[in-house]
RODO-2510 file (C-alpha; in nm, 4 decimals, decimal comma):
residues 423
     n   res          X          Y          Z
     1     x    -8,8255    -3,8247    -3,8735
     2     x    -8,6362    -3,6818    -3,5655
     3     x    -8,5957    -3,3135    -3,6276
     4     x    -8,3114    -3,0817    -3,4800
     5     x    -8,5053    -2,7799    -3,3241
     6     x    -8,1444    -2,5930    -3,1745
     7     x    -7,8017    -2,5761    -3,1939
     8     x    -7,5322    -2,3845    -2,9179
     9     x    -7,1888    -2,3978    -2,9200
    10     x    -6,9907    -2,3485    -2,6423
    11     x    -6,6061    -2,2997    -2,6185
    12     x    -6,3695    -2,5078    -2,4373
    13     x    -6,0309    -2,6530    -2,3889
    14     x    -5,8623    -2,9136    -2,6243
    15     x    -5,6266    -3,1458    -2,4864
    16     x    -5,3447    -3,0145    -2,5508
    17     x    -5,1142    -2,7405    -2,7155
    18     x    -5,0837    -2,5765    -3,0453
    19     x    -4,7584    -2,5587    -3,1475
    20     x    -4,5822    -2,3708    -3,4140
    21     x    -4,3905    -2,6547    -3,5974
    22     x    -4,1910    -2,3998    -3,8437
    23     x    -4,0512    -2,2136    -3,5141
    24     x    -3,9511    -2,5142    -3,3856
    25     x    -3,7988    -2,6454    -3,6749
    26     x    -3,6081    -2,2945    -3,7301
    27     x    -3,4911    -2,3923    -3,3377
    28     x    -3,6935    -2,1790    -3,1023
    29     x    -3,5552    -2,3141    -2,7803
    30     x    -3,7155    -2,5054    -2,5163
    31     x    -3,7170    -2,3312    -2,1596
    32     x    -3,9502    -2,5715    -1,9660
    33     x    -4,2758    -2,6656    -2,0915
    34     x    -4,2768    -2,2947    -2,2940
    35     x    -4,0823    -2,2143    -2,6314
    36     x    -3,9108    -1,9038    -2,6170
    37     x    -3,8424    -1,7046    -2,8968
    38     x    -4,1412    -1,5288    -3,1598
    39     x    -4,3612    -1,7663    -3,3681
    40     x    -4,3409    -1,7797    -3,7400
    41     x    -4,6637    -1,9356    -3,8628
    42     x    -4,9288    -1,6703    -3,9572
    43     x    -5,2537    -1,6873    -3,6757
    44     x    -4,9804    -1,8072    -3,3738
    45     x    -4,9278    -1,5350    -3,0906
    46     x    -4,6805    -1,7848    -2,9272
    47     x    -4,4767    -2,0570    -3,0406
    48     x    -4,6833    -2,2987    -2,8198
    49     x    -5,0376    -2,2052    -2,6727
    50     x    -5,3270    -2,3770    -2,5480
    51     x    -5,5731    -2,5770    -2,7496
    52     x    -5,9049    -2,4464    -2,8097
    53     x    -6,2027    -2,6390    -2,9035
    54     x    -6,5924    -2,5347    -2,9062
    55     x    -6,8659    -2,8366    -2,8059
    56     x    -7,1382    -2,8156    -3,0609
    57     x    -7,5033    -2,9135    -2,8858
    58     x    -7,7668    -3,0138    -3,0549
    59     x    -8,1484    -3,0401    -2,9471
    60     x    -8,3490    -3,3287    -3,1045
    61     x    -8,7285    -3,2790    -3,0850
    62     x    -8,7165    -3,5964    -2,8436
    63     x    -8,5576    -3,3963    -2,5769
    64     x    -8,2011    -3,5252    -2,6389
    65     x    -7,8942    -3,3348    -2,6653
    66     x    -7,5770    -3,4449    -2,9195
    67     x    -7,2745    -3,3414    -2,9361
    68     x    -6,9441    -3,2921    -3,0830
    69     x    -6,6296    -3,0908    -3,0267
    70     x    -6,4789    -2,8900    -3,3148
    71     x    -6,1117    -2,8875    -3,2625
    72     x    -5,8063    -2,9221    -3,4466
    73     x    -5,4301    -3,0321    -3,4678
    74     x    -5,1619    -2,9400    -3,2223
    75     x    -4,9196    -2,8318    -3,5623
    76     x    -5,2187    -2,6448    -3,6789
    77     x    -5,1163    -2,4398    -4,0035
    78     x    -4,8177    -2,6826    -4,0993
    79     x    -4,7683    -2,9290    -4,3883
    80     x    -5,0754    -2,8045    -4,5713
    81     x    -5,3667    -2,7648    -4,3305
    82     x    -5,6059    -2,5232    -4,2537
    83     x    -5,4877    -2,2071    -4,0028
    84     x    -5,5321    -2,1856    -3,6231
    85     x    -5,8435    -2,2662    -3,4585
    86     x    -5,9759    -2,0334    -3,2287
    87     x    -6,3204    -2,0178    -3,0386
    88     x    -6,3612    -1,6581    -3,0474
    89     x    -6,2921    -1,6470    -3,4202
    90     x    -6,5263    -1,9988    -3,5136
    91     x    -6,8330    -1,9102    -3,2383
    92     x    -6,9872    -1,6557    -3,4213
    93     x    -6,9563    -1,8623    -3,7437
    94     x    -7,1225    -2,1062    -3,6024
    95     x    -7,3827    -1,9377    -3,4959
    96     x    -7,4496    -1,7532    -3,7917
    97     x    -7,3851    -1,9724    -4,0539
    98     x    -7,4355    -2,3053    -3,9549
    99     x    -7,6899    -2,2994    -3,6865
   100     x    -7,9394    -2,1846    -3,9522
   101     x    -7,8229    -2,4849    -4,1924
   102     x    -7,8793    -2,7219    -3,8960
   103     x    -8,2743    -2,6516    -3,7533
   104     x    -8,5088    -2,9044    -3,9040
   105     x    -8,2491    -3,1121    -4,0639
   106     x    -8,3908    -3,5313    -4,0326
   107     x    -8,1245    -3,6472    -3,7386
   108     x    -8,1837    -4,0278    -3,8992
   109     x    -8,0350    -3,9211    -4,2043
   110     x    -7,6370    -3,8611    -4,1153
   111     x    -7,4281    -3,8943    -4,4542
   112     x    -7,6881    -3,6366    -4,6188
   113     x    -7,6475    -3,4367    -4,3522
   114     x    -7,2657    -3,4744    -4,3089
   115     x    -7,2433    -3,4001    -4,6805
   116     x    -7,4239    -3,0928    -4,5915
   117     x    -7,2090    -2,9465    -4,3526
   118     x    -6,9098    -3,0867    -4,5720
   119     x    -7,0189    -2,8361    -4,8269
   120     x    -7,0271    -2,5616    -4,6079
   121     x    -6,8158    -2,2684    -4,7345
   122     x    -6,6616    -1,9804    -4,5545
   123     x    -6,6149    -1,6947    -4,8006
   124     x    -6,4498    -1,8223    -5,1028
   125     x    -6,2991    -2,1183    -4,9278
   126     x    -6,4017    -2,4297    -4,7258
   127     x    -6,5321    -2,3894    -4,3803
   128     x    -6,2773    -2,4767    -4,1281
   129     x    -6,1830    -2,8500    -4,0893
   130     x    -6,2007    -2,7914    -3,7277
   131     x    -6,5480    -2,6675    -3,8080
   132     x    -6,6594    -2,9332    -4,0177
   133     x    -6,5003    -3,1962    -3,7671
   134     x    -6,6854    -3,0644    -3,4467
   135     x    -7,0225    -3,0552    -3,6487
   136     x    -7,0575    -3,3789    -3,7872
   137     x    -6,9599    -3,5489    -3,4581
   138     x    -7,2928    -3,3863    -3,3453
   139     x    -7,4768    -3,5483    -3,6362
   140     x    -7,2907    -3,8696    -3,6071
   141     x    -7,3929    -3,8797    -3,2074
   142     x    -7,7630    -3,7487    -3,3080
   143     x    -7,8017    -4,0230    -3,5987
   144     x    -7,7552    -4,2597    -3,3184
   145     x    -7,9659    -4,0969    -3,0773
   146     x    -8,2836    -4,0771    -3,3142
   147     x    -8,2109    -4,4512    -3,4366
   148     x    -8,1460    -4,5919    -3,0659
   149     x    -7,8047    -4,7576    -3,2061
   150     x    -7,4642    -4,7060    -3,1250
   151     x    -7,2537    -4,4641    -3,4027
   152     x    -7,0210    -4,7219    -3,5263
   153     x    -7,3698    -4,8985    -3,5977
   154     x    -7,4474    -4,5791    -3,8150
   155     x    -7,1646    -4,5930    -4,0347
   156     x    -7,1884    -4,9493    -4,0444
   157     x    -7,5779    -4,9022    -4,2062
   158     x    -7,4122    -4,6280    -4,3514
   159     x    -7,1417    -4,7900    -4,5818
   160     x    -7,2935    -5,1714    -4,5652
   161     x    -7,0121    -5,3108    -4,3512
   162     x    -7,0437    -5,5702    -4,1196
   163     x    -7,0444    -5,4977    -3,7290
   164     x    -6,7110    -5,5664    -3,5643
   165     x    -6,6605    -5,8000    -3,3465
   166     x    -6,2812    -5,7231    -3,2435
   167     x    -6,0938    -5,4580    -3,1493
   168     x    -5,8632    -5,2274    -3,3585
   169     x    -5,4877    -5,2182    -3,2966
   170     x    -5,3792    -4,9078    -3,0713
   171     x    -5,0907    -4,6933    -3,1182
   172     x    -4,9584    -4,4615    -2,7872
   173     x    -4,8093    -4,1478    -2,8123
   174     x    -4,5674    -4,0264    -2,5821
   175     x    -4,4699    -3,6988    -2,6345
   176     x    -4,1337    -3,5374    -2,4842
   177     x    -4,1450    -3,7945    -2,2107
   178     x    -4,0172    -4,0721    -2,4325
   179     x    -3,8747    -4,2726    -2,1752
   180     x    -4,0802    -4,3584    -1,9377
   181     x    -4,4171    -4,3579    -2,1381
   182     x    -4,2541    -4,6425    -2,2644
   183     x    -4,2831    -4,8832    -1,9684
   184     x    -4,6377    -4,7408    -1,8991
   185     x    -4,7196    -4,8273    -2,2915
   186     x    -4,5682    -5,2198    -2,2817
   187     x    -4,7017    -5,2605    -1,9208
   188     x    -5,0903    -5,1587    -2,1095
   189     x    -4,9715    -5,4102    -2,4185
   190     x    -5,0060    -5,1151    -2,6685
   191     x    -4,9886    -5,2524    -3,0113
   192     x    -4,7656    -4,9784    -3,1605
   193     x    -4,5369    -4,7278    -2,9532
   194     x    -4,3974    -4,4692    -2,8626
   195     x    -4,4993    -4,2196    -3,1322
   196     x    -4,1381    -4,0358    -2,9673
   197     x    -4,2293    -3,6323    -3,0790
   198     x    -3,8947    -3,6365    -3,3189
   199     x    -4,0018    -3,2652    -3,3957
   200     x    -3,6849    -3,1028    -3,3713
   201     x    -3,2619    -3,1701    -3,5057
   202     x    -3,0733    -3,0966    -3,1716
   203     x    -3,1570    -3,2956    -2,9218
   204     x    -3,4302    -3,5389    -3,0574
   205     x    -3,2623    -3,6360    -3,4412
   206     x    -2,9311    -3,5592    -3,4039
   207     x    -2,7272    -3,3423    -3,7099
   208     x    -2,6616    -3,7052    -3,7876
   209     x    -2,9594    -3,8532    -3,6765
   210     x    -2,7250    -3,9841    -3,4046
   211     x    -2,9795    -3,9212    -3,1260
   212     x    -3,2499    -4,1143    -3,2648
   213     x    -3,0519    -4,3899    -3,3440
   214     x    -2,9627    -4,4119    -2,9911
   215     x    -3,3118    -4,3888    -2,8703
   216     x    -3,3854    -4,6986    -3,0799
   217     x    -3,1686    -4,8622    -3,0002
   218     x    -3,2448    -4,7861    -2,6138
   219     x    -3,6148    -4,8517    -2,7412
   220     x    -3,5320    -5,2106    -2,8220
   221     x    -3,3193    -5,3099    -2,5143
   222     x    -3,5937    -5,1648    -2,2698
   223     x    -3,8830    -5,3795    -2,4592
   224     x    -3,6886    -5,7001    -2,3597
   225     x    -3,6082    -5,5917    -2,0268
   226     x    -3,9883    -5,4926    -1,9152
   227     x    -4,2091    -5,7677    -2,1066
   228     x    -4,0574    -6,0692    -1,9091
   229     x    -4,2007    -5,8264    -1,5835
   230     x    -4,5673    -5,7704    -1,7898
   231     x    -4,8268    -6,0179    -1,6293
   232     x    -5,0167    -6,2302    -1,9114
   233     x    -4,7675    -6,0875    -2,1578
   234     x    -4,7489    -6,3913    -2,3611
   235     x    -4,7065    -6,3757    -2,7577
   236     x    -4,7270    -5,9756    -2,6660
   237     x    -4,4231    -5,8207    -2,9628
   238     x    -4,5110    -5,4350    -2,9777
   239     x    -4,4317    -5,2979    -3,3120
   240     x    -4,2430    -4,9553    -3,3119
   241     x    -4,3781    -4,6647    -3,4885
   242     x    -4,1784    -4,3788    -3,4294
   243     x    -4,2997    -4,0019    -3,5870
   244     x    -3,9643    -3,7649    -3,7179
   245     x    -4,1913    -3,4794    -3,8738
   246     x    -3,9804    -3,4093    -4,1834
   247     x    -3,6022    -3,3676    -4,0060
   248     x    -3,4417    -3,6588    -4,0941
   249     x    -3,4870    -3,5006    -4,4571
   250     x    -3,3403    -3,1366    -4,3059
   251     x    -3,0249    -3,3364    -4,2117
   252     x    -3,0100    -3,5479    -4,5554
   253     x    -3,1561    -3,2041    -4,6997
   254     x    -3,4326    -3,4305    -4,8764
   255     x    -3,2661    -3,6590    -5,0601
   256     x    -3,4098    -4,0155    -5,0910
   257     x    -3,1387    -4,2544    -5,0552
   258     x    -2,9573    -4,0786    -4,7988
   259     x    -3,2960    -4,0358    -4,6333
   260     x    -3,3331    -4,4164    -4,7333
   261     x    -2,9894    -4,5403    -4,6112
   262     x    -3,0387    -4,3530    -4,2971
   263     x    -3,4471    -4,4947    -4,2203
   264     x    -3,2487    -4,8480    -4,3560
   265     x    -2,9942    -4,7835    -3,9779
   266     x    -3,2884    -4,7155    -3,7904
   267     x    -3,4442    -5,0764    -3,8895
   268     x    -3,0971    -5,2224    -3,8569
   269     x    -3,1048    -5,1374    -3,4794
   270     x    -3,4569    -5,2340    -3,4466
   271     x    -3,3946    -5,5604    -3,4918
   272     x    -3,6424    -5,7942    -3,4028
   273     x    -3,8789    -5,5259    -3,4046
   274     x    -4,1049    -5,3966    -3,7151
   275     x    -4,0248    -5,0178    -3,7510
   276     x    -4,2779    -4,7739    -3,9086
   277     x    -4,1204    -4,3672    -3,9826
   278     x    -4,3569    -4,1608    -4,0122
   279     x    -4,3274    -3,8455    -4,1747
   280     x    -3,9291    -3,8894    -4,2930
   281     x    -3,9665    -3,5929    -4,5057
   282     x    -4,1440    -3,2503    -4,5466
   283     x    -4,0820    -3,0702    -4,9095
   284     x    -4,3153    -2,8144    -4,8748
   285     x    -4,5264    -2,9396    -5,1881
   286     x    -4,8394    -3,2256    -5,2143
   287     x    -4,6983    -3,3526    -5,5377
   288     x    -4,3169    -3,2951    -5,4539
   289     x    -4,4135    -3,5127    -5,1289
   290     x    -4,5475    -3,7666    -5,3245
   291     x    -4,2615    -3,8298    -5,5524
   292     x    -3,9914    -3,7920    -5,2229
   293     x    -4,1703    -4,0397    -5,0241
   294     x    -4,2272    -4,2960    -5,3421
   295     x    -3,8189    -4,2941    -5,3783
   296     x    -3,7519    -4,3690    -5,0619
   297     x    -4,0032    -4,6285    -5,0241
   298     x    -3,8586    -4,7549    -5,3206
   299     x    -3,5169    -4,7321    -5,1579
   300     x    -3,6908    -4,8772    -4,8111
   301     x    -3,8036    -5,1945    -5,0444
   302     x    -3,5379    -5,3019    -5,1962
   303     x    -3,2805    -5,3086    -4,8773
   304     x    -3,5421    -5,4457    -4,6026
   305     x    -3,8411    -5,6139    -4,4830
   306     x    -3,8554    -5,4850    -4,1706
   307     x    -3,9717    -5,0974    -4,2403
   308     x    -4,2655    -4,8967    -4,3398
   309     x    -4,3053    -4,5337    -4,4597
   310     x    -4,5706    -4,3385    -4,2674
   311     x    -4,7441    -4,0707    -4,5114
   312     x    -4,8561    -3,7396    -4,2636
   313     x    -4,7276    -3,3911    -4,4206
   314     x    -4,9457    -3,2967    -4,6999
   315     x    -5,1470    -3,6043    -4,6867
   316     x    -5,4203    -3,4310    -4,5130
   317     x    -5,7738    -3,4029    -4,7053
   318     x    -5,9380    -3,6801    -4,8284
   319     x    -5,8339    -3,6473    -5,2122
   320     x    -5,4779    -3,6087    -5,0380
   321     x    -5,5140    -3,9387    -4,9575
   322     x    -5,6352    -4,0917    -5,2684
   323     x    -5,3991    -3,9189    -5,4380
   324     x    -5,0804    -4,0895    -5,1816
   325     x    -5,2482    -4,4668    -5,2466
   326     x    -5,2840    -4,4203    -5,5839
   327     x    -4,9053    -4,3174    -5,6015
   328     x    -4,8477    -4,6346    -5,3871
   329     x    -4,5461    -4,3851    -5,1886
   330     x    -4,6204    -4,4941    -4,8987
   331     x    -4,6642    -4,8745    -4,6516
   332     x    -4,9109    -4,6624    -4,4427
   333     x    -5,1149    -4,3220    -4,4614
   334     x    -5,1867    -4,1583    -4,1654
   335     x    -5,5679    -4,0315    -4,1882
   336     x    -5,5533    -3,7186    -3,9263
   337     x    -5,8546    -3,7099    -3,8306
   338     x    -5,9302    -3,3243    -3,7233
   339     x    -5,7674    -3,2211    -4,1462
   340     x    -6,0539    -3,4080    -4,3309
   341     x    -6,3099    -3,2211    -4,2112
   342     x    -6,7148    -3,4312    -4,1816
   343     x    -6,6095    -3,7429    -4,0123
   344     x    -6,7655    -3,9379    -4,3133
   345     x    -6,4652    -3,8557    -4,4892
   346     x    -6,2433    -4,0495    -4,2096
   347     x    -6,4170    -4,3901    -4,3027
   348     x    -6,4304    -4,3364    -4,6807
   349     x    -6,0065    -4,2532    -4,6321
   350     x    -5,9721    -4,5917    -4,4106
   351     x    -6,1439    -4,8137    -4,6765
   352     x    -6,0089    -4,6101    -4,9992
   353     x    -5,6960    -4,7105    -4,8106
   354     x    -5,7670    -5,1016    -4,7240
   355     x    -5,9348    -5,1216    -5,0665
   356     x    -5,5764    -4,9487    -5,2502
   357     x    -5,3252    -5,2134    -5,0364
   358     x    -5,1450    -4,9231    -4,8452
   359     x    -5,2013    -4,9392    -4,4631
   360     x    -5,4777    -4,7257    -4,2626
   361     x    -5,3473    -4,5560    -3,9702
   362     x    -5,6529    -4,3737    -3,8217
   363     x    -5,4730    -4,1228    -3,6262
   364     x    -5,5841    -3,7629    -3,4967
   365     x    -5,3949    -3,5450    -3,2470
   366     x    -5,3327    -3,5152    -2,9115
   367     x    -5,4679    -3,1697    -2,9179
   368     x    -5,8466    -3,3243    -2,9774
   369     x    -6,0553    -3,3621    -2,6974
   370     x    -6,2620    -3,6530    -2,5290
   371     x    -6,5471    -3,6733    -2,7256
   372     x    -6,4148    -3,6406    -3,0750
   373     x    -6,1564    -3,9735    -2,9443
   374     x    -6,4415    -4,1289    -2,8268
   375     x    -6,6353    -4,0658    -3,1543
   376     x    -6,3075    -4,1324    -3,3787
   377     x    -6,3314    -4,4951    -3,1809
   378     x    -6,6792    -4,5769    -3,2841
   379     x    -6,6047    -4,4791    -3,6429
   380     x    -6,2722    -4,6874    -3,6375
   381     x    -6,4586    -4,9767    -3,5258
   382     x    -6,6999    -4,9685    -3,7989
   383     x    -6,4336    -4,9327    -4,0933
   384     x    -6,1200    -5,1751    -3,9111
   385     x    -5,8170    -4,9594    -3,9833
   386     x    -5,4836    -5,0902    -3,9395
   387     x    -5,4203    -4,8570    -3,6309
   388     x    -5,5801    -4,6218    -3,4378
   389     x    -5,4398    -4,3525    -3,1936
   390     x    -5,4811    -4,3494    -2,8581
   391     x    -5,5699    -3,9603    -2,7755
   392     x    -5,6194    -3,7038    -2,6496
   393     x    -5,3518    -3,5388    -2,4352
   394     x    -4,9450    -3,6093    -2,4431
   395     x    -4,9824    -3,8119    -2,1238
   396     x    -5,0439    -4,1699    -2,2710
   397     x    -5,2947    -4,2839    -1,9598
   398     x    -5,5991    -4,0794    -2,0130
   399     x    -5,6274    -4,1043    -2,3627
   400     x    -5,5517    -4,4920    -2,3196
   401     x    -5,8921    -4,4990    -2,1031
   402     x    -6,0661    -4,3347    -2,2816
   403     x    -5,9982    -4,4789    -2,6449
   404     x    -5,9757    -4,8361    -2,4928
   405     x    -6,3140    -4,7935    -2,2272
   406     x    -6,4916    -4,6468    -2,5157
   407     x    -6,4178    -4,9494    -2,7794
   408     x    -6,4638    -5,2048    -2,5354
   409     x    -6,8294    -5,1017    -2,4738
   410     x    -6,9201    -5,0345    -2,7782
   411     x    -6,8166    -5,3980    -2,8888
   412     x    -7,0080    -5,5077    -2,5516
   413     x    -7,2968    -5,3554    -2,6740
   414     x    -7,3123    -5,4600    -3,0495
   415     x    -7,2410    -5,8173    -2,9003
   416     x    -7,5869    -5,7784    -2,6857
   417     x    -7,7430    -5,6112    -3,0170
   418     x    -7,6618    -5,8893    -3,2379
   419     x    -7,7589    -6,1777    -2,9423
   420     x    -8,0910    -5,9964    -2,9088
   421     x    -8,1543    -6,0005    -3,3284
   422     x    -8,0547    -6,3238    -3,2948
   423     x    -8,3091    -6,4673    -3,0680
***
């Protein structure tokens, strides 16, 4: 047994921004970086405003510190998921309620202890996701500590899967700087690009989806004019995955097969290029979702190949998840990492997803920080999802280190592991 003997939480910066997705949906304007106008999302004293996280340290009785961050999404209190995380709000929680929970737990013995803080309630409701997050990173990174292993090596003992040997498809965001993200993405070889931040109608959609139409088709012609100018780019075909957060159904006003036809133009001017939409729709309702998105994948199936439906609003918890593969509404769900609370729920979403034949996107935010993307790597690496997001931050290079550093030493090091068991 490795015991923890102390737990401190400290608060700190996420990567990026909250943002209040109604506001900006209702058309607070853009003046800079800022959004002027009042927020309309309960918790939000802006319309955008930093990211908050808090580091959660814990003390092993061998000396060693782990840690986690607790942090959530940049559309915090949108589509379903839990209100606006704020240190000064979660700190004393923390220290109250879940430091006590934590002292003398067995660090060796992660999903007990994950389930644990899982559990955890908050009044009449669920502890925080962001809590719940931030905390079982910590146990994740002190399972590993106390076993001397790396943490995709824990889940892997965890869940009985085999240790990877290959990397896991990456997928860039770009944020507002759509443009030229894009050459930095194809000159990196990303798998899956640009993400695009298709948050808002003027501007980014179009009142006739005009805009976006445009864009991919600008998408398609700059792909062909950088690879020949990538070095090594050989057999390199990106696919685009592009994320519209519910406006193409404000301009179709959420009906399927004018949502459909329109999604069916977009993969018209990919062309050559597979096309994932994520998020086409946002109803306001988990089972209304459901039944929107399974028309127009139904629409999407019968008039083309070449397109996938991306499942994000109000696919958020882990039974939100089960419950969008067992629907079969979707190609591919996203599984966000920061709404499903313990980490142990992200693996047990990728392989109740691989397991149902929809499409595991392991995704996350930008407004996570670097050790949650580091962790979120490991634990993709254990469980092979489809995808996986390259994060934190809107500005494509840091996160891109980080995610792709972090995989590529982990795989280094289970390669050395397995020579060693070997011999």
């Amino acid at each position: 047994m490795v015991a923890i003997v102390d737990a401190r939480f400290v608060a700190g910066n996420a990567a990026y921004f909250f943002d209040d997705q109604a506001a900006i949906k209702q058309g607070a304007p853009q003046d800079g970086f800022v959004y002027r106008g009042s927020p309309v999302t309960p918790g939000y004293e802006a319309v955008r405003q930093p990211g908050e996280s808090i580091s959660v340290m814990l003390l092993l009785d061998t000396g060693q510190w782990a840690v986690g961050d607790c942090c959530a999404v940049q559309y915090s209190g949108a589509g379903g998921r839990d209100p606006l995380f704020t240190a000064h709000h979660y700190v004393p929680f923390l220290e109250n309620q879940v430091a006590p929970l934590l002292i003398g737990l067995d660090a060796t013995s992660f999903l007990h202890n994950a389930g644990l803080i899982d559990g955890l309630m908050d009044g009449e409701r669920q502890a925080h996701t962001a809590v719940r997050y931030g905390v079982s990173q910590a146990l994740l990174d002190a399972a590993a500590l106390a076993l001397s292993v790396s943490k995709t090596e824990v889940i892997c003992r965890c869940y009985d899967l085999p240790l990877p040997d290959a990397a896991v498809p990456l997928f860039a965001q770009s944020g507002d700087d759509r443009y030229s993200s894009v050459d930095k993405m194809l000159m990196r070889r990303v798998d899956a690009l640009p993400h695009a931040l298709i948050n808002s109608v003027d501007g980014k959609l179009g009142r006739q989806g005009e805009a976006l139409l445009e864009y991919v088709r600008w998408l398609v012609a700059r792909i062909r004019s950088v690879k020949p100018l990538i070095s090594d780019a050989g057999s390199y075909h990106p696919t685009i995955h592009i994320d519209v957060y519910g406006t193409v159904g404000l301009i179709f006003d959420n009906q399927p097969r004018r949502v459909g036809e329109y999604l069916c133009r977009l993969a018209e001017a990919a062309e050559e290029f597979e096309l994932y939409i994520e998020g086409p729709v946002d109803v306001g309702d988990h089972q209304r979702q459901i039944a929107c998105l399974g028309q127009i994948r139904e629409y999407v199936d019968e008039h083309t190949e070449s397109l996938k439906i991306v499942a994000d609003e109000w696919c958020n918890t882990l039974t939100d998840i089960r419950h969008f593969v067992d629907a079969k509404c979707c190609h591919m769900a996203q599984i966000k990492t920061p709404d499903l609370g313990s980490i142990h729920n992200v693996v047990e979403a990728v392989l109740y997803c691989k397991d149902g034949g929809v499409e595991a996107y392991q995704g996350g935010s930008c407004n996570e920080t670097d050790l949650s993307a580091r962790c979120c790597t490991q634990v993709a690496l254990a469980c092979q999802p489809d995808r996986l997001l390259i994060k934190p931050g809107m500005g494509f290079d840091e996160g891109m280190q980080i995610v792709s550093n972090e995989m590529n030493r982990t795989l280094e090091q289970l390669a050395v592991s397995e020579s060693n068991d070997n011999t």
